[in-house]
C-alpha positions in Angstrom: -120.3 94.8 -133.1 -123.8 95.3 -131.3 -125.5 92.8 -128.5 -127.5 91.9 -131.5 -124.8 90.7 -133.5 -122.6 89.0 -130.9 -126.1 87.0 -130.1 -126.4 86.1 -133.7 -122.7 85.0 -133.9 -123.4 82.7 -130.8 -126.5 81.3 -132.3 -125.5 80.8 -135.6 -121.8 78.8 -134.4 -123.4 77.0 -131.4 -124.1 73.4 -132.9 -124.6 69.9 -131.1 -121.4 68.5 -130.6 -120.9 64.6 -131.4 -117.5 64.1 -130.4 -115.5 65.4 -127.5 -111.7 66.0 -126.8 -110.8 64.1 -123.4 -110.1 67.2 -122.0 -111.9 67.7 -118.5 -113.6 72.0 -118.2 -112.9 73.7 -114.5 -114.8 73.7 -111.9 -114.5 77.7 -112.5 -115.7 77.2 -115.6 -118.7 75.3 -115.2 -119.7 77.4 -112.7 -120.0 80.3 -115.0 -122.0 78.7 -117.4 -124.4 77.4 -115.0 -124.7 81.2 -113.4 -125.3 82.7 -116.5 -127.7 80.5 -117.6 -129.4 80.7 -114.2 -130.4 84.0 -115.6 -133.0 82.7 -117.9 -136.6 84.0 -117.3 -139.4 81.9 -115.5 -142.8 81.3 -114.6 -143.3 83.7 -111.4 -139.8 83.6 -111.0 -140.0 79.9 -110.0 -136.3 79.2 -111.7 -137.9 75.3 -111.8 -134.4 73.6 -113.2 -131.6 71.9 -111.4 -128.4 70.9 -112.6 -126.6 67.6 -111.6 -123.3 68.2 -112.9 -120.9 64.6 -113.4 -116.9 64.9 -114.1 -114.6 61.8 -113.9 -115.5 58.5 -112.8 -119.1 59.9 -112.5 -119.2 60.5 -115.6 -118.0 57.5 -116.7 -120.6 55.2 -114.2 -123.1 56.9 -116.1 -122.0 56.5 -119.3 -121.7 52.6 -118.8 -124.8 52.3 -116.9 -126.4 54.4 -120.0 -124.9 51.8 -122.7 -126.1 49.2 -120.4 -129.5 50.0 -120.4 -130.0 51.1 -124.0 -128.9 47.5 -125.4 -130.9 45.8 -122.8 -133.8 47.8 -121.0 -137.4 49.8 -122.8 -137.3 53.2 -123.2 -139.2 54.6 -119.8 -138.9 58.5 -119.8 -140.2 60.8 -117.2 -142.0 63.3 -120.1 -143.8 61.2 -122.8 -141.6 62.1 -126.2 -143.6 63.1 -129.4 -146.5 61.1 -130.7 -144.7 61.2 -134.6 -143.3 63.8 -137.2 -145.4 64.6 -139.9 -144.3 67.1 -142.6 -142.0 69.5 -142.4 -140.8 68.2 -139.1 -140.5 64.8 -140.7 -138.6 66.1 -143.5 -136.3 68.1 -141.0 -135.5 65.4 -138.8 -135.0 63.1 -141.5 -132.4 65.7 -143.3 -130.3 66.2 -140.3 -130.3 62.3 -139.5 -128.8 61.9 -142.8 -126.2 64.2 -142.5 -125.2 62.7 -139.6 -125.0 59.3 -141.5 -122.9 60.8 -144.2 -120.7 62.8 -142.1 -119.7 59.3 -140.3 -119.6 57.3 -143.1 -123.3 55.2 -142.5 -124.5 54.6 -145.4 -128.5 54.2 -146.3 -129.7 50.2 -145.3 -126.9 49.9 -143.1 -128.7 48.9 -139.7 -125.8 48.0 -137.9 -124.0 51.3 -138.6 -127.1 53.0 -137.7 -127.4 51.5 -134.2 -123.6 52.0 -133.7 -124.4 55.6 -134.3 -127.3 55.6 -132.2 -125.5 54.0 -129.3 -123.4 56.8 -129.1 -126.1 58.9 -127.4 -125.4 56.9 -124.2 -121.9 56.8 -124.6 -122.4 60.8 -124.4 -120.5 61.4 -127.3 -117.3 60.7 -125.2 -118.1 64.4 -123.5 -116.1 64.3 -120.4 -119.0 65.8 -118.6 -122.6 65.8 -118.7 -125.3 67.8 -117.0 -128.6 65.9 -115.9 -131.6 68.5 -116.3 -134.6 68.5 -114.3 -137.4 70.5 -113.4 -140.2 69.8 -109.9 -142.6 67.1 -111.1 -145.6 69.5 -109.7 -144.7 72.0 -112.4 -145.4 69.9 -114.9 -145.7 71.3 -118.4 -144.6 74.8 -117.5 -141.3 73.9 -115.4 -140.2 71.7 -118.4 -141.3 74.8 -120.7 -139.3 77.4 -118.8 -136.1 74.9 -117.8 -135.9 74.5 -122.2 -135.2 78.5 -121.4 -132.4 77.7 -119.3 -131.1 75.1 -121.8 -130.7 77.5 -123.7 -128.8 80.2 -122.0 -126.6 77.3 -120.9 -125.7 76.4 -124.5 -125.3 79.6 -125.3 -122.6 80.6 -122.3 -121.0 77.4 -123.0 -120.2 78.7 -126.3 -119.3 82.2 -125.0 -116.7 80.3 -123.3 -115.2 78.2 -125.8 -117.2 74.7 -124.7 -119.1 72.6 -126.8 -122.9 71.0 -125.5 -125.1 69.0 -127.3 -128.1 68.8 -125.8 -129.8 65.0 -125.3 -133.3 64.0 -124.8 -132.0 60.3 -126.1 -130.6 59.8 -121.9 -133.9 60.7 -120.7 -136.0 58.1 -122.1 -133.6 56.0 -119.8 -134.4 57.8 -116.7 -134.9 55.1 -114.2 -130.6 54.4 -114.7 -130.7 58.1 -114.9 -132.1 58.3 -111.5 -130.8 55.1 -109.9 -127.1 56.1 -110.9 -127.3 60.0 -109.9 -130.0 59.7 -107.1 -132.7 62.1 -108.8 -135.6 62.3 -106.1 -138.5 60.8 -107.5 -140.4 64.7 -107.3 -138.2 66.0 -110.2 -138.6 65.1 -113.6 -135.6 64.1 -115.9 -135.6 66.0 -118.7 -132.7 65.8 -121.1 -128.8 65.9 -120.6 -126.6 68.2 -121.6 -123.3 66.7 -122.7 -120.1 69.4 -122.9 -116.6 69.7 -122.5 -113.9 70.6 -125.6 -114.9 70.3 -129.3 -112.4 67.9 -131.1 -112.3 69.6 -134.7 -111.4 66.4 -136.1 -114.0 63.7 -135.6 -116.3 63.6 -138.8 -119.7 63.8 -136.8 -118.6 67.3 -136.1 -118.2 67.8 -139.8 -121.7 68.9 -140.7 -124.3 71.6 -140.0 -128.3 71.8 -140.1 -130.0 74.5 -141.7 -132.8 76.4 -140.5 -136.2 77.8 -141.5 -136.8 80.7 -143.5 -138.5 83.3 -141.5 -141.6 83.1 -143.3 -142.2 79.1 -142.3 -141.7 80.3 -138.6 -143.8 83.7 -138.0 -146.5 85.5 -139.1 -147.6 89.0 -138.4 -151.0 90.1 -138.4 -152.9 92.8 -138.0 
């Protein structure tokens, strides 16, 4: 098997994860995914991200302080989330919504199911761990740009490894918790979580799998 086709294997079996054994990873572990990923490419070599890793009861504090906020606080994120999905964006986001609704048993008009299932974002999927991602607020644009690099090659080690991650821009539109909870100095910005541990085969939301565009809706070549 070439490079090429073990980084095709990753790519194609990483998936977000929506439901989590309650099996802690190693400190050994995490450290390795966090060092390969730390290998991702940068602005001027800037390396703009920074990890705050929770296991335990930290984990847990958050994860209350999280449901806490979602059923009784605004959304306030640090980066402004998109203005609306139009198209084929729409139609993509609305596909993989549903197949999460099927694969849990929600059906379509059920709001309360839907919220249930929603909530779940701040109960971080019951993930025994979750990694807080943020980048220098005087970066801007460009150190969230490059740190979605390093979300990446984090994803991608963690599945080298065995882990599962799904990555969570639903915890950042709740970053003042995020912040008061973890202690994020007001000059970085909080840009997503990235909730991981062990997969557990069995739970239905882990039942599913989005497709992907043909290569012809993503690239063109001219010239």
């Amino acid at each position: 098997m070439t490079d090429y086709d073990t980084l095709v294997r990753l790519l194609t079996d990483r998936h977000s994860c929506r439901g989590f054994l309650d099996q802690p990873v190693s400190e050994d572990l995490i450290a390795r995914v966090v060092a390969a990923a730390g290998r991702a490419p940068s602005w001027c070599n800037a390396q703009p991200w920074h990890l705050i890793v929770t296991k335990h009861a930290e984990t847990e504090r958050l994860r209350e302080a999280l449901v806490a906020a979602a059923l009784s606080q605004p959304e306030a994120p640090d980066v402004p989330g998109p203005e609306g999905y139009t198209g084929a964006h729409q139609q993509r986001r609305r596909t993989c919504g549903w197949q999460l609704y099927e694969a849990v048993g929600v059906t379509k008009g059920d709001r309360e199911g839907s919220a249930r299932q929603a909530l779940e974002n701040f109960r971080l999927f019951g993930a025994p761990h979750t990694a807080i991602l943020t980048s220098g607020r005087e970066l801007g644009t460009y150190g969230a740009l490059d740190s979605g690099g390093f979300l990446m090659a984090f994803c991608l080690a963690a599945q080298a490894l065995g882990l599962a991650t799904v990555p969570q821009a639903a915890v950042a539109f709740q970053s003042p918790v995020v912040r008061e909870v973890l202690g994020v100095p007001e000059d970085r910005l909080i840009l997503c979580a990235i909730s991981f541990g062990y997969e557990d085969p069995a739970h239905p939301a882990n039942g599913f799998r989005t497709d992907r565009a043909a290569l012809d809706e993503i690239m063109e070549i001219r010239g």
